[in-house]
N, C-alpha and C positions, 0 to 999 in steps of 0.2 A: 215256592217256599212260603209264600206269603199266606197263613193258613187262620187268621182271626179277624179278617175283615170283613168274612162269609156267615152264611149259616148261621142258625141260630142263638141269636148271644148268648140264652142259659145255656146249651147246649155245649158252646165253644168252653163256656167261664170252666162248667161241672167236667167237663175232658177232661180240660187241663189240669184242674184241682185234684181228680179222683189219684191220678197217679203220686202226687206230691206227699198224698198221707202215707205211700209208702216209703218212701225219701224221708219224711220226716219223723217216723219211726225211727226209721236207720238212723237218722243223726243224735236223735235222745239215748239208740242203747251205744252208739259209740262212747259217749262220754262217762254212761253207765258199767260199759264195759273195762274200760279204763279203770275208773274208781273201785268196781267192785276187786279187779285182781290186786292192784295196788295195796288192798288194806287188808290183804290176805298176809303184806309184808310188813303188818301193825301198826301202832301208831305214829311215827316218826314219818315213815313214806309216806302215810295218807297227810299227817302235816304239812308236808313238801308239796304234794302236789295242789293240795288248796291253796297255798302259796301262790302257787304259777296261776294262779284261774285269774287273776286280775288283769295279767301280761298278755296271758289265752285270748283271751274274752276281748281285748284290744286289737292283738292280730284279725281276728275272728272278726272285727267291726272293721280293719281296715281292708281286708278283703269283701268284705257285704258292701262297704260305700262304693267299693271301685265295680265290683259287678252290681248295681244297682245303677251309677254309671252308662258302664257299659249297657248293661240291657237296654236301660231306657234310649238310647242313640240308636242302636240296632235294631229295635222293635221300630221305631221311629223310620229308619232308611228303608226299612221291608216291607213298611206301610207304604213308603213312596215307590213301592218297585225298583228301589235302585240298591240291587244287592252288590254291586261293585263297592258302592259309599258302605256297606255294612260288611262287607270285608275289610276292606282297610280299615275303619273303625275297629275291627275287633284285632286284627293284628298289631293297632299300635296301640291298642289297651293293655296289648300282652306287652309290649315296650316296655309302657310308662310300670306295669307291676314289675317288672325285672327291677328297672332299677329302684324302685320304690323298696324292693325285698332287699338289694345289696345292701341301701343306705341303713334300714331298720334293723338287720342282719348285724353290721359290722355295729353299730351302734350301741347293742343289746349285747352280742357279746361281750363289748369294751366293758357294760356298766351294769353286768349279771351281779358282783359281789355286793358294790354299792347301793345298788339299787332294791333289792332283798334283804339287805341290815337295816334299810330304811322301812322296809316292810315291818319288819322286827322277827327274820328271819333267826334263829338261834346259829351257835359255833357247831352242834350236832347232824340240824340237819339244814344248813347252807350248802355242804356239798353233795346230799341228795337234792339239792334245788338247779346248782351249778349242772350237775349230770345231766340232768333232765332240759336244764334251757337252754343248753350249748346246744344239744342234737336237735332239737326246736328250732334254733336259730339255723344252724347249717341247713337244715333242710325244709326251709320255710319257703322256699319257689314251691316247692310241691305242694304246700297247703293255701298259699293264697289264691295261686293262680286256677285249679281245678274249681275252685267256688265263683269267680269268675267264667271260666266256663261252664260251669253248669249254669248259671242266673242267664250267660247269652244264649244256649242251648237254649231255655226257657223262653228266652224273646222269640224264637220261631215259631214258638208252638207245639215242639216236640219236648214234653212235659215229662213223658214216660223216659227216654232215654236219661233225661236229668236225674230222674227218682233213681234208676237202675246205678246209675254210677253212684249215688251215695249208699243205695242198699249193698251195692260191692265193696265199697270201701270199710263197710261197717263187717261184712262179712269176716275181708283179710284182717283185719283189726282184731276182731275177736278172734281169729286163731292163732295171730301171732303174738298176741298180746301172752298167754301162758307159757309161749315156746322162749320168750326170748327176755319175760320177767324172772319164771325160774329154772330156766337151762336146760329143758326139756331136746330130746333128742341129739345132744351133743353138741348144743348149742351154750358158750358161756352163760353162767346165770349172770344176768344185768340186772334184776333189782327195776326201781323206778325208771332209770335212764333205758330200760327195756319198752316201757310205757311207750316213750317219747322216740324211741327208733320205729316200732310198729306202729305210730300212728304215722309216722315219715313215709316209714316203706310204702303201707297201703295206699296211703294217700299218692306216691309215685305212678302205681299203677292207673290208680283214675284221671290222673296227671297225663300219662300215654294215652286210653282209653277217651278222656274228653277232646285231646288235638286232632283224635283221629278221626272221632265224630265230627268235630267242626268243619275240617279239612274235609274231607269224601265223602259226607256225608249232607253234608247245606255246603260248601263251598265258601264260608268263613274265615279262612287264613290265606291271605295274599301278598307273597311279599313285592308286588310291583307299585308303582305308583307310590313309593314310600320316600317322596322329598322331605326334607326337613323341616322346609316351610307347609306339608300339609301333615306333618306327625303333629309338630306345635299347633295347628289349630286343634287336631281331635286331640290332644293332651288336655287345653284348655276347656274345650266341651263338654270331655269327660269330667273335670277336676271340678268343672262349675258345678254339675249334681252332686257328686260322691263328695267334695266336702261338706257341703250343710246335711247329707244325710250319715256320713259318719258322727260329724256335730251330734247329730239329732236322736243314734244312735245310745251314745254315750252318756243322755240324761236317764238312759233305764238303770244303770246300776249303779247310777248316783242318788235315784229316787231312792233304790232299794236300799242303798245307806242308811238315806235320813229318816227312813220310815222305818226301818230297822233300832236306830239311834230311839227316833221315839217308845220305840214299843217294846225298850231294853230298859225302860222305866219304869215298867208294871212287873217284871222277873225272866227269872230263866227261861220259864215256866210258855210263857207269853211268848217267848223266842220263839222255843221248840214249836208253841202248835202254829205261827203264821210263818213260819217256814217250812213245815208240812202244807199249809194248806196254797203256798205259791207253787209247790212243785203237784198238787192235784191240780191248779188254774190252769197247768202245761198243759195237760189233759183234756179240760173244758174247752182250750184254744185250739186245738189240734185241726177238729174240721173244720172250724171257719179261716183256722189262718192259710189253709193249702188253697179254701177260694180267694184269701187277701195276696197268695203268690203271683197266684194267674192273673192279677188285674193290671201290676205296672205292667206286662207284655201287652197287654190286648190292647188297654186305655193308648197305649204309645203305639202300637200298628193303627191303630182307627185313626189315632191323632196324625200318623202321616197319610195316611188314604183320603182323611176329610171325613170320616163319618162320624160326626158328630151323633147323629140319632140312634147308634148304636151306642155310644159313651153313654148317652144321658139314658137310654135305656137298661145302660149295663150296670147305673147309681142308683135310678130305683130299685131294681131288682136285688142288687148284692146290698142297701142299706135295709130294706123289706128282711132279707134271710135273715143279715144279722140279730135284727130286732125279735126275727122269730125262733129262730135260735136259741137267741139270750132265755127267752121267756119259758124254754124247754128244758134250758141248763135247769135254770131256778129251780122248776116243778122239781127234777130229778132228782138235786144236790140238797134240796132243804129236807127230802125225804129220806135220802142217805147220809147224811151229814154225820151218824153217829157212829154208821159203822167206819165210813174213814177214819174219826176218831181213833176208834176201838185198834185199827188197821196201823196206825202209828204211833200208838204210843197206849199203858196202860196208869197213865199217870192222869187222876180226874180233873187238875186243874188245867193238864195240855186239851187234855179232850174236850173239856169245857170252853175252853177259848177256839178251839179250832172248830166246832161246830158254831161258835157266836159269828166267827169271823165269814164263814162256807154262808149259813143264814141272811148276813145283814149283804158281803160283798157281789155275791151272786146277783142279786137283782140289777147290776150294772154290768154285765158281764156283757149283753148285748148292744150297749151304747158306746161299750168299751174298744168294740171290735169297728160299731160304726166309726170310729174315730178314729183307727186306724187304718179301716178302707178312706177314708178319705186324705189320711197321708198317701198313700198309692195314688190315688186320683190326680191328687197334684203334683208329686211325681210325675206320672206316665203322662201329664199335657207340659213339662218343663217348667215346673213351677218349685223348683225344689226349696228354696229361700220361707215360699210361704206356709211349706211343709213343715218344714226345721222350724220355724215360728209357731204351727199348730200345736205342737210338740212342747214344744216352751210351755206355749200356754197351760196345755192341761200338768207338766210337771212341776210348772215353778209358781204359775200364778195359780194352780186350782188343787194339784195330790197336794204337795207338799203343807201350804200354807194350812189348808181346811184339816187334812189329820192332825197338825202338832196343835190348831183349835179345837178340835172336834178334844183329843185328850185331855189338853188343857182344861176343859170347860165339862166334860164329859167321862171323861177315864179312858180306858181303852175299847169301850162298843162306839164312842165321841170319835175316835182313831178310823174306826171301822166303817162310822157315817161319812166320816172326810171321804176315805175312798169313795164310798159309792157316792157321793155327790159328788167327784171329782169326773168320775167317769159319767156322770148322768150328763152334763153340762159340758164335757170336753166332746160328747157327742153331738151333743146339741150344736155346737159352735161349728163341728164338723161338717156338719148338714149344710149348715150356713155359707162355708166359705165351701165347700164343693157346690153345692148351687150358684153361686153366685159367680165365679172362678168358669164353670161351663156356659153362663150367661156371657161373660165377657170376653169367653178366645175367642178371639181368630180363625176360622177352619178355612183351609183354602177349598177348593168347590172338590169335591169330592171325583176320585178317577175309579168309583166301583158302582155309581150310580145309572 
């Protein structure tokens, strides 16, 4: 089973990666798929369900901590050949999300009303909000838990199977998503709360499909050896990554508040085009971020096998791409930058701002990614604390501060320098503390040498 401590590191990284852009396709048009039927049922539904994207988007970070987690423990025990220790591992992961999902379940349902009036949900469409987050919440084992298995799926090294279950899910999604929004074959019309059942359902199936893979397929799910006293140690193991990377998660769409907040200074105008131009960056990130997938598995099998000279070979190499990368986004984005414009909007002051914003931010695109591979890096060697820390840095001490200066001082291209000096420098810093971080572990003497 142990399939990334061999062969070639570009070779193992680029495997793994290749499969993931198809998974990560599938998970962009799920959500696409979702919105676009939804606002077929006009304005009100599509209000409602922007609504839920804050709660979504929470769920969705506490499932990514806990298989982040998970992974990283499992890669970890696969390294060391001790696939007993990464069964039980991944069995009482599945534990700890059961009851992780009861307590957030019962919780969310109690304080759905309350909690959406504080949103500043309306009397109109609160109860397309209730519809929709009651069947979320009941049927939330199904979604947290398949992302968790897919992230440990991934820590094998079996990449492909991970991407298939999400390009499945996205599949049943999209067909039940029209059967069961408007009543199609004899099916009640449900409206939004239709949304929120098809994303249950589908999501059930990959739900079956991923136990099964882990089960008889890698041998993953065991329910022997499961005393109390060794569930509490891998709870605590687990909990020690997954909270500082949930933490660490959750300064992304806090960032996108305040930087949002700043740049609702200069007009509507300003909104519309760097909100276009965040959902073409999804785009720019795509193929570097399916190689930043494959790295907490690999980085954490090596780290339990001991081969360090594969880790440090596998940080030049993926911080080298990124850099080359970035520098190819650039060429491409500054030379099309008008027609994306054109492509989102016919209004010249959006156009005008989202071509300034594609021009000046792009040139960081690739330091941007280095700084993110090196959150995985310290991840996959259990460094999670100083990860959530890198993270800090570039959001609180470097985006945030240098934008509302760069505006202040500058207008809104001042906004658009903070970024890129944000990302130039949170790069930089990256470099730093991943070198230095692979200088100072520990490897125990290597059993593949």
């Amino acid at each position: 089973m142990v399939k990334l401590v061999k062969n070639s590191v570009k070779i193992t990284i680029f495997r793994m990666a290749f499969p993931m852009l198809m998974g990560t396709f599938a998970m962009n048009a799920y959500h696409l798929t979702d919105t676009w039927f939804v606002s077929r049922l006009g304005t009100e539904a599509l209000a409602a369900m922007a609504f839920t994207f804050p709660v979504v988007m929470f769920l969705n970070f506490v499932a990514r901590g806990l298989g982040t987690g998970s992974m990283t423990l499992v890669s970890h025990a696969l390294g060391q050949k001790d696939e007993k220790k990464a069964a039980a591992l991944t069995t009482h992961a599945f534990f700890l999300a059961a009851i992780i999902v009861v307590f957030i379940s019962t919780v969310g349902i109690m304080t759905i009303q309350p909690l959406f009036r504080f949103l500043g949900a309306g009397p109109e469409i609160l109860p397309l909000v209730e519809g929709y987050m009651r069947i979320l919440y009941l049927g939330m084992v199904f979604m947290i838990i398949p992302m968790m298995a897919g992230d440990i799926i991934i820590s094998t090294g079996d990449s492909k199977s991970a991407s298939l279950l999400m390009l499945g899910g996205a599949v049943i999604n999209m067909i039940l998503d029209p059967i069961l929004i408007f009543g199609l074959f004899g099916f009640p019309k449900m409206g939004i709360s239709g949304a929120a059942l098809g994303t249950v359902v589908s999501q059930f199936f990959i739900f079956v499909a991923a136990l099964f893979i882990l089960h008889y397929r890698h041998n993953l799910i065991c329910f022997l050896s499961n005393s109390r006293e060794l569930i509490i140690i891998s709870w605590k193991k687990i909990l020690h990554i997954s909270i500082p990377s949930i933490f660490s998660m959750m300064l992304v769409p806090l960032s996108h508040g305040v930087i949002t907040r700043i740049i609702a200074g200069f007009g509507s105008a300003a909104v519309a085009a760097t909100g276009a131009a965040v959902r073409i960056e999804m785009f720019a990130f795509m193929i570097p971020m399916t190689v930043g997938m494959s790295l907490m598995p690999f980085v954490s099998q090596n780290y339990g096998a001991g081969r360090m000279d594969r880790i440090k070979e596998a940080s030049k190499f993926t911080i080298l791409f990124a850099i080359c990368y970035g520098f190819l986004i650039v060429v491409v984005f500054y030379m099309i930058a008008p027609y994306f414009g054109r492509i989102f909007s016919k209004d010249p002051e959006v156009i005008k701002v989202l071509v300034m914003y594609i021009r000046i931010v792009s040139f960081g695109y690739g330091m941007a990614e280095v700084h993110r591979y090196s959150g995985f890096y310290l991840m996959g060697l259990h460094r999670p604390i100083a990860a959530a820390i890198l993270n800090i840095v570039r959001v609180l001490v470097l985006l945030i501060p240098l934008s509302f200066l760069g505006a202040r001082f500058f207008g809104i291209k001042g906004a658009f320098f903070g970024r890129l000096f944000a990302d130039i420098l949170a790069g930089m810093i990256g470099i730093i503390c991943t070198v230095n971080v692979l200088k100072s572990t520990d490897f125990p003497k290597s059993r593949h040498q």
